[in-house]
Short mmCIF file of the C-alpha atoms (twelve columns), coordinates in Angstrom:
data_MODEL
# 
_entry.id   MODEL 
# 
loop_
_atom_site.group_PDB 
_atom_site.id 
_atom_site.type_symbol 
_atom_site.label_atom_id 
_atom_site.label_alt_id 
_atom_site.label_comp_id 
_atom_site.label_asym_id 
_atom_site.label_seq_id 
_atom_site.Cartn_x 
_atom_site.Cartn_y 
_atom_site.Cartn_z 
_atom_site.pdbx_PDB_model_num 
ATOM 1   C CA . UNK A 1   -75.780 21.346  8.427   1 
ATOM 2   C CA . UNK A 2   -76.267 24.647  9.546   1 
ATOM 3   C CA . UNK A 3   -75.626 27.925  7.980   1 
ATOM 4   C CA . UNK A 4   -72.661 29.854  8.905   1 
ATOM 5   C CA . UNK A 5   -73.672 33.440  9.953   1 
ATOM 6   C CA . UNK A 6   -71.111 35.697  11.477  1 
ATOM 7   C CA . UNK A 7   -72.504 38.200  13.928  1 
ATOM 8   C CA . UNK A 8   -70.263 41.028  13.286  1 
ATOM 9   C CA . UNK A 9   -71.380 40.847  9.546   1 
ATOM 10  C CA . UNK A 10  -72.899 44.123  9.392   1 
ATOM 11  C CA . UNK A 11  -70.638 45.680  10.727  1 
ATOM 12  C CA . UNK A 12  -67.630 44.599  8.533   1 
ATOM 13  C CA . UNK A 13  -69.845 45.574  5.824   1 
ATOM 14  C CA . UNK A 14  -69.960 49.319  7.694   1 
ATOM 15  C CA . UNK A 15  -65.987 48.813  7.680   1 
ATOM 16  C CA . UNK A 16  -65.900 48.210  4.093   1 
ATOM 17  C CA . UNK A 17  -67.719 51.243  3.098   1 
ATOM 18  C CA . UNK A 18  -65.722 53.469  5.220   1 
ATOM 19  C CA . UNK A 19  -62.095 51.739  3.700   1 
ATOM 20  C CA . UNK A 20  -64.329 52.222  -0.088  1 
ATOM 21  C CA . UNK A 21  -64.674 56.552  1.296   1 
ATOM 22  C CA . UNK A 22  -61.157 56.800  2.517   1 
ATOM 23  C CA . UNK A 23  -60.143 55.464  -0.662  1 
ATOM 24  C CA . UNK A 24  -61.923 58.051  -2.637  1 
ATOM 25  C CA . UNK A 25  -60.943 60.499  -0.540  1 
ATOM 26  C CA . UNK A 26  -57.522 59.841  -0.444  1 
ATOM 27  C CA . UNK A 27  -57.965 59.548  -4.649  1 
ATOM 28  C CA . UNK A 28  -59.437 63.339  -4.411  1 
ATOM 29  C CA . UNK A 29  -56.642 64.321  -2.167  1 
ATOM 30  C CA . UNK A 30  -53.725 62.802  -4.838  1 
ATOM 31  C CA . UNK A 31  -55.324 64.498  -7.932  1 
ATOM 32  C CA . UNK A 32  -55.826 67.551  -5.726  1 
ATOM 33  C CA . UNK A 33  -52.208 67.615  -5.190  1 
ATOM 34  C CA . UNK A 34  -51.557 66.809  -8.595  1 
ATOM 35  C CA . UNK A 35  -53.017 70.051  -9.339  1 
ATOM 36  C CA . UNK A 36  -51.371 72.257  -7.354  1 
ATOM 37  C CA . UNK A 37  -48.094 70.741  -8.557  1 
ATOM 38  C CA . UNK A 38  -49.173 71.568  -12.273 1 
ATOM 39  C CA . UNK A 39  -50.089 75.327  -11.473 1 
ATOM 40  C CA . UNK A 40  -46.929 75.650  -9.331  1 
ATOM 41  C CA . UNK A 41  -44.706 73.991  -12.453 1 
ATOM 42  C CA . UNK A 42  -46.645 76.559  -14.648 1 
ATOM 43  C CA . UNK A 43  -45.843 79.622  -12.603 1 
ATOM 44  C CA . UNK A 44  -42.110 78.438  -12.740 1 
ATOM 45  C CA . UNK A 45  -42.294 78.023  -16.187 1 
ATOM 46  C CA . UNK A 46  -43.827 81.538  -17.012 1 
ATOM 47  C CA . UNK A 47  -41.106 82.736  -14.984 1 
ATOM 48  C CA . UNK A 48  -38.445 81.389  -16.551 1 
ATOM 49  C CA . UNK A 49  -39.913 82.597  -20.293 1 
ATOM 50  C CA . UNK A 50  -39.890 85.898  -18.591 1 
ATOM 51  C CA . UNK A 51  -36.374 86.042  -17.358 1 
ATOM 52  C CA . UNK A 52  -35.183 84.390  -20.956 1 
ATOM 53  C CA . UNK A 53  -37.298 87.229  -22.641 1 
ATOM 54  C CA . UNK A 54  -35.839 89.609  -20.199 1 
ATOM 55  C CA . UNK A 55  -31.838 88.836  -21.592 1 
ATOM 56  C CA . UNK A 56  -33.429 88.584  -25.086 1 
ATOM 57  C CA . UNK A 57  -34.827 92.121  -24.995 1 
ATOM 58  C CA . UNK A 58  -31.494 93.416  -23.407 1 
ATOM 59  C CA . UNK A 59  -29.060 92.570  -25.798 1 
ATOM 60  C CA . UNK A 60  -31.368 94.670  -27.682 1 
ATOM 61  C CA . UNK A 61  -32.373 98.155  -27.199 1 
ATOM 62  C CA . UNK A 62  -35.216 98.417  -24.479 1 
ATOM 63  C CA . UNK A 63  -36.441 101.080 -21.886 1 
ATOM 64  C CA . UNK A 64  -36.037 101.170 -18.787 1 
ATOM 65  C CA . UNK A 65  -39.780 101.166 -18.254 1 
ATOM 66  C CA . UNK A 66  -39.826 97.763  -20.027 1 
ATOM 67  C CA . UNK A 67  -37.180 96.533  -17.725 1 
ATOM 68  C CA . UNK A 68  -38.874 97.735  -14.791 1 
ATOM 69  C CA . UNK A 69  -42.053 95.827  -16.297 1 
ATOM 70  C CA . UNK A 70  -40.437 92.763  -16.731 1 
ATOM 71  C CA . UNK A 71  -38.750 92.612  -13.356 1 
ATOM 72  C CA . UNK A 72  -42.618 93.648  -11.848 1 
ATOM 73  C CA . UNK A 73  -43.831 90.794  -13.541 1 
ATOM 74  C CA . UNK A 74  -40.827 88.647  -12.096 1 
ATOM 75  C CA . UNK A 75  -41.376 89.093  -8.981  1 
ATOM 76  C CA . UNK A 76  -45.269 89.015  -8.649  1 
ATOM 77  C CA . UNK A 77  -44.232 85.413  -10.367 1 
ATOM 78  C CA . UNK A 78  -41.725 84.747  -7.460  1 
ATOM 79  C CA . UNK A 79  -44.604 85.640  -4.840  1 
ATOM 80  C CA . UNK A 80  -47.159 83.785  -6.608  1 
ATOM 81  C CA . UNK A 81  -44.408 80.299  -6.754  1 
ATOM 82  C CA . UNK A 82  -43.850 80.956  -3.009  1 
ATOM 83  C CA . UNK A 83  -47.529 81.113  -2.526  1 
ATOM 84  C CA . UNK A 84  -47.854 77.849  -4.603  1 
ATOM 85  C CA . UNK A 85  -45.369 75.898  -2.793  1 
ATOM 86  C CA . UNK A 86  -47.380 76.512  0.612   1 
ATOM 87  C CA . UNK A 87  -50.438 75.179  -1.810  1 
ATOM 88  C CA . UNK A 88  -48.410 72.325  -2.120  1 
ATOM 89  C CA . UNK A 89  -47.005 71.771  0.222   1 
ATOM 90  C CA . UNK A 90  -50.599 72.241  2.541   1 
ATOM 91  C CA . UNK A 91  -51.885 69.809  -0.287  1 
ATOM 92  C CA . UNK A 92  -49.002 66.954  0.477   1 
ATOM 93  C CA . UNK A 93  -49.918 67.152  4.259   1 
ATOM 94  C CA . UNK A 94  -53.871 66.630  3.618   1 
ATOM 95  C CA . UNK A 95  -52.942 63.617  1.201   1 
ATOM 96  C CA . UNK A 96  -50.854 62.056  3.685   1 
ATOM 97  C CA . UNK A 97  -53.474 62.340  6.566   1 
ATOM 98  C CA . UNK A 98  -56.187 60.803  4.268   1 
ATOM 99  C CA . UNK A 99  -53.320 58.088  3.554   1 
ATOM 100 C CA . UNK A 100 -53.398 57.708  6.906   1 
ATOM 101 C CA . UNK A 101 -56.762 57.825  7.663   1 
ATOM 102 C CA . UNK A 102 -57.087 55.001  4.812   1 
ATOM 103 C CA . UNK A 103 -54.062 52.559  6.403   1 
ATOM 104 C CA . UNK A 104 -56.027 53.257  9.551   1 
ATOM 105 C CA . UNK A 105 -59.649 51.980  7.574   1 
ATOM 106 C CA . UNK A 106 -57.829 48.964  6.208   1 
ATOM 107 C CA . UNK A 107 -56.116 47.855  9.443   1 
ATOM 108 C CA . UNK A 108 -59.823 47.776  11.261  1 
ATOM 109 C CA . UNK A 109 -61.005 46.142  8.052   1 
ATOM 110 C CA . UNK A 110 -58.881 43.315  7.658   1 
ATOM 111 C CA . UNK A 111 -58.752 42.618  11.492  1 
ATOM 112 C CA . UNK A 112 -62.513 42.342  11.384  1 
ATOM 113 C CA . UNK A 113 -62.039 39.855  8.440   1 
ATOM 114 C CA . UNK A 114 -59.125 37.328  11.172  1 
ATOM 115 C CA . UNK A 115 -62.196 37.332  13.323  1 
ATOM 116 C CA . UNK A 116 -64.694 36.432  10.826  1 
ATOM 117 C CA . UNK A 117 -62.296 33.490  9.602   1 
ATOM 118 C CA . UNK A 118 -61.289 32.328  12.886  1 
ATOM 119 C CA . UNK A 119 -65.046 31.936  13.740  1 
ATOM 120 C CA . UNK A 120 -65.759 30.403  10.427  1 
ATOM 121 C CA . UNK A 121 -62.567 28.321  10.956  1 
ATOM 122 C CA . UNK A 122 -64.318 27.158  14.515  1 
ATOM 123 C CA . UNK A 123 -68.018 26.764  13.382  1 
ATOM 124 C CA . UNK A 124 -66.583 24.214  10.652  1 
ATOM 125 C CA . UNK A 125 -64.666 22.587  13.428  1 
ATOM 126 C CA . UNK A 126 -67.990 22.549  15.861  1 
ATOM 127 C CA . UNK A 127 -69.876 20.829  12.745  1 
ATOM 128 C CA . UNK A 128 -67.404 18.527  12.255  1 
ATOM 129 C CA . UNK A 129 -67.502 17.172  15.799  1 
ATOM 130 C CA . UNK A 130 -71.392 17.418  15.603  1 
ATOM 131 C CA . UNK A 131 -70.927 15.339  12.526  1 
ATOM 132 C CA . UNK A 132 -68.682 12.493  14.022  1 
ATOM 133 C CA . UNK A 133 -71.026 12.780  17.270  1 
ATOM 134 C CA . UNK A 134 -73.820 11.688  15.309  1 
ATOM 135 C CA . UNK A 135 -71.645 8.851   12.979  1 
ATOM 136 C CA . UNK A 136 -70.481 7.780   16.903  1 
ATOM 137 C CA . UNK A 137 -74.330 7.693   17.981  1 
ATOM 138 C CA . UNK A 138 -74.903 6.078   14.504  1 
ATOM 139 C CA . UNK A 139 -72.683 2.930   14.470  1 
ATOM 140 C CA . UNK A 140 -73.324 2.251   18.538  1 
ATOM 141 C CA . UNK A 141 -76.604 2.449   17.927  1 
ATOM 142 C CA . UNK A 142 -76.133 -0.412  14.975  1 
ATOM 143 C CA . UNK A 143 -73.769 -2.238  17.007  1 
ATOM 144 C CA . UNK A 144 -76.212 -2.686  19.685  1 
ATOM 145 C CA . UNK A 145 -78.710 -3.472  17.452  1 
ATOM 146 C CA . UNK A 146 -76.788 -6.628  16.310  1 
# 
């Protein structure tokens, strides 16, 4: 019996490699935006410290120019959280497009594997009839023989 051989197996094996990149992409995108959350929760955290040390230091005596220092320091921590949520928010976009890009990688993927099953499914069926074809030609042969 012959060996099944699909023709488009080279190319499914092209498909694989492609869904095997999108998938590491798509990895390097998540952690990517895992980062940027982490630095954007650390920003908000230093800011809050600094407001709590803020009310600490003024039920206290403190100058104004240590006021003026703290609120300075506030707000380049507000401007560096709103520049962090763009980061994030830029980051969430690029991981959904690799998502994306990877549904799209798996889709071609697994409809290149239907078509190498349905052709597997009809070169068993093909050998099959080849295989009763020759039992047929087998026992009329024999019969006629007798």
């Amino acid at each position: 019996m012959p060996r099944f051989q699909f023709r488009l197996q080279q190319y499914l094996g092209i498909k694989e490699q492609i869904e095997d990149q999108k998938e590491l992409e798509y990895a390097k995108a998540l952690q990517t935006l895992a980062e940027e959350k982490q630095k954007l929760a650390e920003f908000i955290q230093r800011k809050d410290e600094t407001i709590e040390k803020l009310r600490q230091s003024v039920s206290r005596n403190i100058s104004p120019f240590e006021i003026r220092r703290y609120n300075n320091n506030i707000e380049r921590l507000k401007h560096q959280i709103k520049v962090q949520e763009e980061r994030v928010a830029a980051a969430e976009r690029f991981a959904e497009k690799k998502r994306q890009e990877l549904i799209q990688a798996m889709k071609e993927r697994k409809a290149l594997e239907i078509v190498k099953e349905n052709a597997h499914e009809e070169f068993l069926k093909e050998a099959d009839m080849a295989e009763r074809k020759q039992v047929d030609e087998l026992v009329s042969y024999k019969y006629s023989q007798t």
